[in-house]
DOPAMI-851628 format. One record per residue (C-alpha): residue number from 1; x, y negated, z negated. Coordinates in steps of 0.02 Angstrom, whole numbers, always signed. Layout:
// DOPAMI-851628
n = NUM&x = X&y = Y&z = Z
...
END
This chain:
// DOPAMI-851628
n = 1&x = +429&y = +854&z = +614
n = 2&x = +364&y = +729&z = +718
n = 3&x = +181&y = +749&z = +648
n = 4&x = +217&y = +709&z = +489
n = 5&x = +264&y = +526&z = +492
n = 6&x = +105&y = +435&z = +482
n = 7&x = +74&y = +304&z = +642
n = 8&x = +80&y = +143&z = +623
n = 9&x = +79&y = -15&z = +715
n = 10&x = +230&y = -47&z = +605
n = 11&x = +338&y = +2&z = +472
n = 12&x = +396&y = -44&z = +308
n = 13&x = +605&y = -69&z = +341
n = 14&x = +632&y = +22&z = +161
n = 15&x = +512&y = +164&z = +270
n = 16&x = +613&y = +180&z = +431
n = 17&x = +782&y = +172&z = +332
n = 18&x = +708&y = +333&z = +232
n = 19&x = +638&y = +421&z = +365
n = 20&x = +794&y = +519&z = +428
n = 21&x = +794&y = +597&z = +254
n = 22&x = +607&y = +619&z = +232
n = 23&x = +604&y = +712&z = +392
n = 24&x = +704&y = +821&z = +348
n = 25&x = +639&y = +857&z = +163
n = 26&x = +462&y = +855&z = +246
n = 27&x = +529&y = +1008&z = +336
n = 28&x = +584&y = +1094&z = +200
n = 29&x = +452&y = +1074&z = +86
n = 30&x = +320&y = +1103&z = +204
n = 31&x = +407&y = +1286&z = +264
n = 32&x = +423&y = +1362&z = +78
n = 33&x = +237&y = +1311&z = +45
n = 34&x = +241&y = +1162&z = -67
n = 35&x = +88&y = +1087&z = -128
n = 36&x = +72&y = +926&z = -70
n = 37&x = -55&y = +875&z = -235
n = 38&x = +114&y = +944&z = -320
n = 39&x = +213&y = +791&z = -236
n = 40&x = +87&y = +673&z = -297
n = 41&x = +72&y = +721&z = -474
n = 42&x = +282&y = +727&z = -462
n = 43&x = +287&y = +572&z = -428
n = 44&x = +168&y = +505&z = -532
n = 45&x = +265&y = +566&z = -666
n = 46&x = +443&y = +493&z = -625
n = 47&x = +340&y = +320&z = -579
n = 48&x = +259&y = +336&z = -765
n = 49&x = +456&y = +379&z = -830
n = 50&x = +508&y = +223&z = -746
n = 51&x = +398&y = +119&z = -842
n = 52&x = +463&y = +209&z = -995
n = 53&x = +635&y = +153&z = -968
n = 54&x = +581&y = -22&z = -925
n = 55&x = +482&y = -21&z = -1104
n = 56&x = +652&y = +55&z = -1188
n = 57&x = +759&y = -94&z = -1128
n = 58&x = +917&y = -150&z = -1056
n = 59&x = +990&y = +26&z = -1077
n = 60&x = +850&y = +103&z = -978
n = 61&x = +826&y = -28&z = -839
n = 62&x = +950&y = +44&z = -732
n = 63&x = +904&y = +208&z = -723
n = 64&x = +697&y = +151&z = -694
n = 65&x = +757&y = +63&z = -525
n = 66&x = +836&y = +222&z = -478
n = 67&x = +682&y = +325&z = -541
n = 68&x = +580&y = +193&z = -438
n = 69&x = +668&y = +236&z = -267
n = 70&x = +652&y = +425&z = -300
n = 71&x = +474&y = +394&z = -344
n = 72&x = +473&y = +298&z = -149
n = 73&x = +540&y = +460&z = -65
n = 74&x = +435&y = +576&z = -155
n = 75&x = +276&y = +455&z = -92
n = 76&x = +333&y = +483&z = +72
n = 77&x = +329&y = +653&z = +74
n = 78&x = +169&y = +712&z = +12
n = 79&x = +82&y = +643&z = +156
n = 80&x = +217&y = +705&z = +286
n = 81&x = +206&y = +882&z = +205
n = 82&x = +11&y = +852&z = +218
n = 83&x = -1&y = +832&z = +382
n = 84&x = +149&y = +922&z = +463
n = 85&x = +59&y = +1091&z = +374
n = 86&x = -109&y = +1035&z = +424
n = 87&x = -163&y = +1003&z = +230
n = 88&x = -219&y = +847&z = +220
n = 89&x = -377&y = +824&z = +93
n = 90&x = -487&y = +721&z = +39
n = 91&x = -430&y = +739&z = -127
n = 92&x = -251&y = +704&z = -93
n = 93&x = -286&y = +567&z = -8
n = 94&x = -401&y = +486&z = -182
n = 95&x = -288&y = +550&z = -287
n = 96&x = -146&y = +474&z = -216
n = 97&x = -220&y = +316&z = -200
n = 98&x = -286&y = +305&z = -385
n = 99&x = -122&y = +379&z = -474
n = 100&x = -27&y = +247&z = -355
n = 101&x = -129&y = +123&z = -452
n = 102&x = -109&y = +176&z = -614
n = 103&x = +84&y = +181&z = -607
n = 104&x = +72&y = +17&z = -550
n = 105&x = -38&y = -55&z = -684
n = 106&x = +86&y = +41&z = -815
n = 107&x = +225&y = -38&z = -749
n = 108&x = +163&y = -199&z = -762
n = 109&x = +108&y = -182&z = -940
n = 110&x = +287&y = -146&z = -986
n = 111&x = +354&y = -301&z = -860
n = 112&x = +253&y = -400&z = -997
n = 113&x = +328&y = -334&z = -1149
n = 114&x = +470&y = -430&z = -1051
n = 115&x = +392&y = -591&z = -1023
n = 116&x = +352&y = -751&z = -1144
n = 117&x = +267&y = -687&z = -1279
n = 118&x = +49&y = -709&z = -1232
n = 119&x = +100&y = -797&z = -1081
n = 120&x = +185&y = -631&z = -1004
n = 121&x = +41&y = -529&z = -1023
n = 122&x = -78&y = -635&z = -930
n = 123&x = +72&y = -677&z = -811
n = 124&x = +100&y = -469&z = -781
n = 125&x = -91&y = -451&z = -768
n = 126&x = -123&y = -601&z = -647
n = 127&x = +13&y = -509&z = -524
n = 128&x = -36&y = -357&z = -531
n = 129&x = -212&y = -428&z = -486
n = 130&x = -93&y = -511&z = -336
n = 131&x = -1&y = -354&z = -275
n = 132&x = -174&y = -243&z = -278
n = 133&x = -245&y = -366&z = -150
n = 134&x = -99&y = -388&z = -44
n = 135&x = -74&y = -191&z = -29
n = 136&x = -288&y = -188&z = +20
n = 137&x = -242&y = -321&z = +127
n = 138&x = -111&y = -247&z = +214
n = 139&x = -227&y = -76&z = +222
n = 140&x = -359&y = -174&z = +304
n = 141&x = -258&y = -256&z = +421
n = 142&x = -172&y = -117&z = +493
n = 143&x = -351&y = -39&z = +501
n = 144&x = -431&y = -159&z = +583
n = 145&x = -296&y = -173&z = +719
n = 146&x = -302&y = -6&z = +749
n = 147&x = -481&y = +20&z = +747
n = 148&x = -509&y = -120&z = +904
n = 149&x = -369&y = -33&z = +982
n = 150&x = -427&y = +141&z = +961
n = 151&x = -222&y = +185&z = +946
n = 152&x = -206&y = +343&z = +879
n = 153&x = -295&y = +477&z = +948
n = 154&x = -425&y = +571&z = +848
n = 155&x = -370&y = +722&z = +739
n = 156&x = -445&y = +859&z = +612
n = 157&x = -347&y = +739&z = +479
n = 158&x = -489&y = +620&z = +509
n = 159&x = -613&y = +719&z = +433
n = 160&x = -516&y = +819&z = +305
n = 161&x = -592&y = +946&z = +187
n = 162&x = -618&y = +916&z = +11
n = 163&x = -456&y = +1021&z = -53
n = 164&x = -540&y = +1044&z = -240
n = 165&x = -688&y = +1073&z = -310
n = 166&x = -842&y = +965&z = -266
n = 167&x = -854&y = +918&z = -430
n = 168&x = -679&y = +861&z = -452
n = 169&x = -673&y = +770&z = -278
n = 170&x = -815&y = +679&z = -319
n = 171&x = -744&y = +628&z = -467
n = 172&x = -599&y = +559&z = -413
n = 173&x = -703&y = +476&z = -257
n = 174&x = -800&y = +400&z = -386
n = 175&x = -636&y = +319&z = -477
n = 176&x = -597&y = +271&z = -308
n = 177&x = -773&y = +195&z = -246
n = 178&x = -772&y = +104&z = -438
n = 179&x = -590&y = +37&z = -446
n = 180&x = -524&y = +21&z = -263
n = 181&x = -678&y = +11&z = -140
n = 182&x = -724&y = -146&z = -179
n = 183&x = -580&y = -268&z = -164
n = 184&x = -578&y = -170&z = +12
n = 185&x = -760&y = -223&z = +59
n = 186&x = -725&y = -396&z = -16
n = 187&x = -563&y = -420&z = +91
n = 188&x = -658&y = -357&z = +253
n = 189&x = -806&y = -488&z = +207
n = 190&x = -679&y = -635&z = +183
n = 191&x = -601&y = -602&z = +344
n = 192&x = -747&y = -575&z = +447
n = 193&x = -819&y = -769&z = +363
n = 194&x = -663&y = -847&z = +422
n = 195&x = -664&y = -773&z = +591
n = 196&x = -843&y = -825&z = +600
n = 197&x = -806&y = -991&z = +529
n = 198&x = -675&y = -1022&z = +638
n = 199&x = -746&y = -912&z = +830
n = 200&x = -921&y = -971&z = +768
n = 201&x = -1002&y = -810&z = +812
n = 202&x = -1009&y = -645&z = +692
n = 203&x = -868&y = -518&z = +745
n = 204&x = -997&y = -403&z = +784
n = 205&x = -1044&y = -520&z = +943
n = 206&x = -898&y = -595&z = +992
n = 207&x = -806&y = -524&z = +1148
n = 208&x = -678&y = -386&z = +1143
n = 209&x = -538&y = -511&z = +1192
n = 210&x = -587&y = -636&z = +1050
n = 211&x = -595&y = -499&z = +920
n = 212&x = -422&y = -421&z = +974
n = 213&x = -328&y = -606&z = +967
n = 214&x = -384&y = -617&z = +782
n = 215&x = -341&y = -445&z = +714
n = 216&x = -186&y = -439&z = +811
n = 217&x = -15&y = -386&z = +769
n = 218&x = +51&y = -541&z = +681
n = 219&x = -109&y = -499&z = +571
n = 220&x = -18&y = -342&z = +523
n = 221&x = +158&y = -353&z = +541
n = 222&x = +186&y = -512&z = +441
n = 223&x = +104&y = -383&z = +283
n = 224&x = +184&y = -225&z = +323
n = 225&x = +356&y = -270&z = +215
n = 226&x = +241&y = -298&z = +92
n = 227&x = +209&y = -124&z = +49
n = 228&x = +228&y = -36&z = -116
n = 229&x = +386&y = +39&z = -53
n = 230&x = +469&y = -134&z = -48
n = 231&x = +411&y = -187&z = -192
n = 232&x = +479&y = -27&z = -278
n = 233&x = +645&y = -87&z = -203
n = 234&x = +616&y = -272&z = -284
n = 235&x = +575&y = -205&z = -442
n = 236&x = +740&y = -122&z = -447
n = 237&x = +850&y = -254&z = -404
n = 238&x = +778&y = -344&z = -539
n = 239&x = +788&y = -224&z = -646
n = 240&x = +986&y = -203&z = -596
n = 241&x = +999&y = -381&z = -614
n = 242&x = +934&y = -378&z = -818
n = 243&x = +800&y = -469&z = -760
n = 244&x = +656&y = -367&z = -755
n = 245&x = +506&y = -513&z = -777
n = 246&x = +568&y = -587&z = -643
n = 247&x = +481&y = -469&z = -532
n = 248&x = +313&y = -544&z = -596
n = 249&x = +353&y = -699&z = -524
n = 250&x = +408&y = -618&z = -362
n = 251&x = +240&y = -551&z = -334
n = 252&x = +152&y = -698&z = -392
n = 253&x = +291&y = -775&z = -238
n = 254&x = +213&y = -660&z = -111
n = 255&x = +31&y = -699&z = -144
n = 256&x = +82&y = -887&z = -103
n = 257&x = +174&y = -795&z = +55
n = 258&x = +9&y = -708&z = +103
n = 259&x = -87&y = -855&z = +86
n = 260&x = -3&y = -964&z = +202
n = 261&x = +30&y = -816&z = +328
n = 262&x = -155&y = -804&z = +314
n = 263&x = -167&y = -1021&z = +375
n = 264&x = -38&y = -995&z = +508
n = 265&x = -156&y = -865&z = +581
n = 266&x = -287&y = -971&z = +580
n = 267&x = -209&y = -1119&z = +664
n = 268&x = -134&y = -959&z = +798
n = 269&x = -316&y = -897&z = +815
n = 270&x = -388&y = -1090&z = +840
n = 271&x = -264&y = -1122&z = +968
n = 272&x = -298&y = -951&z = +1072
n = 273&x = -466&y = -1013&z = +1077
n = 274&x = -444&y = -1182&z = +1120
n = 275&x = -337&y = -1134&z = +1282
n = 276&x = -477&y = -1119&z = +1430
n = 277&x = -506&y = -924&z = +1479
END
Protein backbone atom coordinates (compact mmCIF):
# COMPACT_ATOMS: atom_id res chain seq x y z
CA UNK A 1 0.00 0.00 0.00
CA UNK A 2 2.80 1.90 -0.88
CA UNK A 3 0.62 4.84 -2.38
CA UNK A 4 -0.99 5.62 0.46
CA UNK A 5 1.63 7.05 2.77
CA UNK A 6 1.88 10.59 1.88
CA UNK A 7 5.75 11.75 0.75
CA UNK A 8 7.56 13.67 2.62
CA UNK A 9 10.93 15.06 2.97
CA UNK A 10 10.50 13.73 6.50
CA UNK A 11 8.47 12.21 9.01
CA UNK A 12 6.95 12.75 12.24
CA UNK A 13 8.78 9.69 14.57
CA UNK A 14 5.14 9.15 16.30
CA UNK A 15 4.30 8.71 12.09
CA UNK A 16 6.93 6.14 11.09
CA UNK A 17 6.43 4.19 14.48
CA UNK A 18 2.54 3.95 13.27
CA UNK A 19 2.99 3.26 9.89
CA UNK A 20 3.41 -0.61 10.01
CA UNK A 21 -0.11 -0.60 11.47
CA UNK A 22 -1.63 2.10 9.29
CA UNK A 23 -0.53 0.20 6.31
CA UNK A 24 -2.09 -2.37 7.01
CA UNK A 25 -5.55 -0.83 8.24
CA UNK A 26 -5.18 1.45 5.07
CA UNK A 27 -5.54 -1.87 3.25
CA UNK A 28 -8.34 -2.99 4.79
CA UNK A 29 -10.37 -0.13 4.87
CA UNK A 30 -9.69 0.90 1.48
CA UNK A 31 -10.75 -2.90 0.00
CA UNK A 32 -14.33 -3.05 1.81
CA UNK A 33 -15.07 0.56 0.50
CA UNK A 34 -14.76 2.86 3.42
CA UNK A 35 -15.42 6.39 3.08
CA UNK A 36 -12.60 8.24 3.72
CA UNK A 37 -14.95 11.65 4.79
CA UNK A 38 -16.24 8.71 7.22
CA UNK A 39 -12.58 8.56 8.83
CA UNK A 40 -12.55 12.20 9.24
CA UNK A 41 -15.81 12.81 10.85
CA UNK A 42 -14.69 9.48 13.15
CA UNK A 43 -12.18 11.06 14.29
CA UNK A 44 -13.40 14.22 14.85
CA UNK A 45 -15.65 12.74 17.10
CA UNK A 46 -13.24 10.66 19.43
CA UNK A 47 -10.86 14.03 19.29
CA UNK A 48 -14.16 16.07 20.52
CA UNK A 49 -14.68 12.91 23.30
CA UNK A 50 -11.20 13.50 24.37
CA UNK A 51 -11.80 16.93 25.29
CA UNK A 52 -14.86 15.68 27.14
CA UNK A 53 -12.90 13.59 29.40
CA UNK A 54 -10.29 16.25 29.90
CA UNK A 55 -13.38 18.69 30.98
CA UNK A 56 -14.73 15.66 33.35
CA UNK A 57 -11.44 15.48 35.33
CA UNK A 58 -8.89 13.34 36.84
CA UNK A 59 -11.11 10.27 36.28
CA UNK A 60 -11.35 10.95 32.60
CA UNK A 61 -7.77 12.12 31.82
CA UNK A 62 -6.52 8.82 31.24
CA UNK A 63 -8.74 7.54 28.98
CA UNK A 64 -8.60 11.22 26.68
CA UNK A 65 -4.72 10.42 26.11
CA UNK A 66 -5.70 7.10 24.92
CA UNK A 67 -8.69 8.56 22.87
CA UNK A 68 -6.01 11.12 21.62
CA UNK A 69 -3.64 8.38 20.08
CA UNK A 70 -6.63 6.55 18.46
CA UNK A 71 -7.74 9.86 17.19
CA UNK A 72 -3.70 9.98 15.64
CA UNK A 73 -4.23 6.59 13.81
CA UNK A 74 -7.54 7.30 12.57
CA UNK A 75 -5.85 10.82 11.03
CA UNK A 76 -3.55 8.74 9.36
CA UNK A 77 -5.73 6.77 7.62
CA UNK A 78 -8.17 8.86 5.92
CA UNK A 79 -5.64 10.22 3.71
CA UNK A 80 -3.87 6.74 3.09
CA UNK A 81 -7.38 5.25 2.26
CA UNK A 82 -7.78 8.50 0.04
CA UNK A 83 -5.19 8.05 -1.99
CA UNK A 84 -4.44 4.26 -2.10
CA UNK A 85 -8.35 4.12 -3.69
CA UNK A 86 -7.73 7.05 -5.79
CA UNK A 87 -10.39 9.30 -3.67
CA UNK A 88 -8.81 12.04 -2.70
CA UNK A 89 -11.14 15.41 -2.76
CA UNK A 90 -11.12 18.58 -2.39
CA UNK A 91 -13.47 18.39 0.24
CA UNK A 92 -11.66 15.91 2.30
CA UNK A 93 -8.83 17.59 2.12
CA UNK A 94 -10.88 21.23 3.74
CA UNK A 95 -12.67 19.32 5.81
CA UNK A 96 -9.96 17.67 7.35
CA UNK A 97 -8.06 20.58 7.81
CA UNK A 98 -10.92 22.71 9.46
CA UNK A 99 -12.36 19.81 11.84
CA UNK A 100 -8.48 19.28 12.76
CA UNK A 101 -8.79 22.83 13.97
CA UNK A 102 -11.72 22.76 15.76
CA UNK A 103 -10.74 19.72 17.92
CA UNK A 104 -7.86 21.53 18.66
CA UNK A 105 -9.41 24.78 19.74
CA UNK A 106 -11.95 22.46 21.96
CA UNK A 107 -9.27 20.91 23.55
CA UNK A 108 -7.71 23.84 24.54
CA UNK A 109 -10.77 25.42 25.99
CA UNK A 110 -11.02 22.53 28.36
CA UNK A 111 -6.87 22.66 29.08
CA UNK A 112 -8.07 26.09 30.57
CA UNK A 113 -10.76 24.99 32.75
CA UNK A 114 -7.41 23.44 34.14
CA UNK A 115 -5.31 26.37 34.42
CA UNK A 116 -5.20 29.52 37.04
CA UNK A 117 -8.40 30.78 37.09
CA UNK A 118 -8.50 34.11 34.10
CA UNK A 119 -4.94 33.56 33.66
CA UNK A 120 -5.53 29.90 32.09
CA UNK A 121 -7.84 31.00 29.60
CA UNK A 122 -5.70 33.56 28.03
CA UNK A 123 -2.71 31.14 28.72
CA UNK A 124 -4.81 28.09 26.66
CA UNK A 125 -5.80 30.72 24.02
CA UNK A 126 -2.26 32.34 23.56
CA UNK A 127 -0.99 28.52 22.74
CA UNK A 128 -3.31 27.50 20.75
CA UNK A 129 -2.58 30.78 18.76
CA UNK A 130 1.23 29.14 19.09
CA UNK A 131 0.55 25.57 17.88
CA UNK A 132 -1.77 26.91 14.78
CA UNK A 133 1.32 28.76 13.50
CA UNK A 134 3.85 26.23 14.12
CA UNK A 135 1.67 23.44 12.31
CA UNK A 136 1.28 26.41 9.08
CA UNK A 137 4.78 26.71 9.57
CA UNK A 138 5.72 23.37 9.31
CA UNK A 139 3.06 23.08 6.16
CA UNK A 140 4.86 25.80 4.50
CA UNK A 141 8.12 24.61 5.02
CA UNK A 142 7.79 21.27 3.78
CA UNK A 143 6.01 23.04 0.77
CA UNK A 144 8.37 25.23 -0.05
CA UNK A 145 11.18 22.61 -0.04
CA UNK A 146 9.43 20.58 -2.12
CA UNK A 147 8.18 23.00 -4.48
CA UNK A 148 12.12 24.24 -5.46
CA UNK A 149 12.83 20.66 -5.62
CA UNK A 150 10.00 19.61 -7.73
CA UNK A 151 10.22 16.05 -5.51
CA UNK A 152 7.30 14.30 -6.00
CA UNK A 153 6.14 13.70 -9.24
CA UNK A 154 2.83 15.10 -10.45
CA UNK A 155 -0.41 13.07 -9.89
CA UNK A 156 -4.40 13.25 -10.49
CA UNK A 157 -4.29 13.90 -6.47
CA UNK A 158 -3.02 17.30 -7.39
CA UNK A 159 -6.00 18.43 -8.88
CA UNK A 160 -8.68 16.46 -7.07
CA UNK A 161 -12.39 16.74 -7.72
CA UNK A 162 -14.68 18.43 -5.50
CA UNK A 163 -16.16 15.06 -3.77
CA UNK A 164 -19.59 17.07 -2.61
CA UNK A 165 -21.72 19.35 -3.79
CA UNK A 166 -20.44 22.73 -5.14
CA UNK A 167 -22.27 24.34 -2.74
CA UNK A 168 -20.99 22.47 0.19
CA UNK A 169 -17.28 22.53 -1.07
CA UNK A 170 -17.39 26.00 -1.36
CA UNK A 171 -18.53 26.30 1.87
CA UNK A 172 -16.14 24.63 3.60
CA UNK A 173 -13.32 26.34 1.16
CA UNK A 174 -14.69 29.42 2.38
CA UNK A 175 -14.16 28.35 6.29
CA UNK A 176 -10.92 27.43 5.08
CA UNK A 177 -9.89 30.67 2.92
CA UNK A 178 -11.50 32.76 6.25
CA UNK A 179 -9.86 30.83 9.20
CA UNK A 180 -6.67 29.04 7.82
CA UNK A 181 -5.52 30.84 4.50
CA UNK A 182 -4.28 33.61 5.97
CA UNK A 183 -1.79 32.78 8.70
CA UNK A 184 -0.49 30.66 5.53
CA UNK A 185 -0.02 33.79 3.27
CA UNK A 186 1.28 35.71 6.32
CA UNK A 187 3.94 32.95 7.13
CA UNK A 188 5.02 32.79 3.34
CA UNK A 189 5.31 36.83 3.41
CA UNK A 190 7.47 36.78 6.67
CA UNK A 191 9.76 34.33 5.24
CA UNK A 192 10.20 35.69 1.91
CA UNK A 193 11.12 39.52 4.00
CA UNK A 194 13.75 37.75 5.88
CA UNK A 195 15.23 36.00 3.01
CA UNK A 196 15.15 39.28 1.25
CA UNK A 197 16.45 41.07 4.20
CA UNK A 198 19.07 38.85 4.69
CA UNK A 199 20.10 37.61 0.35
CA UNK A 200 19.09 41.32 -0.40
CA UNK A 201 17.26 40.41 -3.49
CA UNK A 202 13.36 39.20 -3.67
CA UNK A 203 13.18 35.27 -3.88
CA UNK A 204 11.64 35.67 -7.04
CA UNK A 205 15.21 36.91 -8.49
CA UNK A 206 17.61 35.31 -6.61
CA UNK A 207 19.40 32.24 -8.20
CA UNK A 208 18.19 28.69 -7.94
CA UNK A 209 21.20 27.77 -5.66
CA UNK A 210 20.51 30.76 -3.24
CA UNK A 211 16.81 29.96 -3.01
CA UNK A 212 17.46 26.11 -2.38
CA UNK A 213 20.19 26.91 0.65
CA UNK A 214 17.37 28.88 2.43
CA UNK A 215 14.39 26.55 2.12
CA UNK A 216 16.48 23.61 2.70
CA UNK A 217 16.04 20.59 4.77
CA UNK A 218 17.07 21.88 8.19
CA UNK A 219 14.15 24.42 7.26
CA UNK A 220 11.87 21.43 7.44
CA UNK A 221 13.15 18.77 9.42
CA UNK A 222 13.88 20.76 12.57
CA UNK A 223 9.53 21.34 12.34
CA UNK A 224 8.46 18.03 11.27
CA UNK A 225 8.33 16.53 15.14
CA UNK A 226 6.35 19.27 15.59
CA UNK A 227 3.31 17.93 14.06
CA UNK A 228 -0.11 17.47 15.53
CA UNK A 229 0.60 13.84 15.90
CA UNK A 230 3.31 14.61 18.52
CA UNK A 231 1.63 16.88 20.17
CA UNK A 232 -1.34 14.41 20.51
CA UNK A 233 1.33 12.19 22.14
CA UNK A 234 2.39 15.26 24.62
CA UNK A 235 -0.96 15.93 25.47
CA UNK A 236 -1.28 12.46 26.72
CA UNK A 237 1.58 12.12 28.77
CA UNK A 238 0.42 15.01 30.51
CA UNK A 239 -2.62 14.00 30.81
CA UNK A 240 -1.19 10.46 32.35
CA UNK A 241 0.89 12.47 34.47
CA UNK A 242 -2.41 14.52 36.24
CA UNK A 243 -1.06 17.33 34.78
CA UNK A 244 -3.01 18.27 31.99
CA UNK A 245 -2.18 22.40 31.90
CA UNK A 246 1.01 21.63 31.66
CA UNK A 247 0.67 20.96 28.06
CA UNK A 248 -0.12 24.75 27.59
CA UNK A 249 3.12 25.59 28.66
CA UNK A 250 4.69 22.93 26.47
CA UNK A 251 3.41 24.54 23.44
CA UNK A 252 4.03 27.93 24.57
CA UNK A 253 7.95 25.90 25.03
CA UNK A 254 7.92 25.06 21.36
CA UNK A 255 7.05 28.45 19.97
CA UNK A 256 10.31 29.68 21.89
CA UNK A 257 11.87 26.37 20.09
CA UNK A 258 10.64 27.59 16.65
CA UNK A 259 11.81 30.87 17.16
CA UNK A 260 15.30 30.27 17.74
CA UNK A 261 15.39 27.34 15.09
CA UNK A 262 14.13 30.09 12.95
CA UNK A 263 17.74 32.53 14.13
CA UNK A 264 19.97 29.54 13.74
CA UNK A 265 18.77 29.40 10.14
CA UNK A 266 19.48 32.66 9.60
CA UNK A 267 22.99 32.76 10.90
CA UNK A 268 23.25 29.02 8.55
CA UNK A 269 21.79 30.97 5.55
CA UNK A 270 24.29 34.21 6.24
CA UNK A 271 27.16 32.01 6.41
CA UNK A 272 26.30 29.97 3.02
CA UNK A 273 26.35 33.21 1.55
CA UNK A 274 29.25 34.66 2.90
CA UNK A 275 31.51 31.59 1.66
CA UNK A 276 32.78 32.76 -2.03
CA UNK A 277 30.83 30.63 -4.91
Amino acid sequence: MGAAAKPRPRSEVVVRLLRPLTDVLVGVLGRIGVDPQAIVLSHTAVGVAAAALVVLGPQGWPWAAVLLQLKTLLDGLDGGVARATGRVTQLGRYLDSILDFVVNMILFAALALHGPGAWGWLLAALAALVLTLILSLDFNMERRYVALRNSYPPTLADAPPSGGPARVVALFKGVYDAVLAPQDRWLSRLDDALFSRLAGVAPQRATLDVRLAWSDLFSTATLVNLGLSSQYVALGVCLVLGVPFAYVWFVLACGVYVLAVQAIRAVRFARYLAVPS
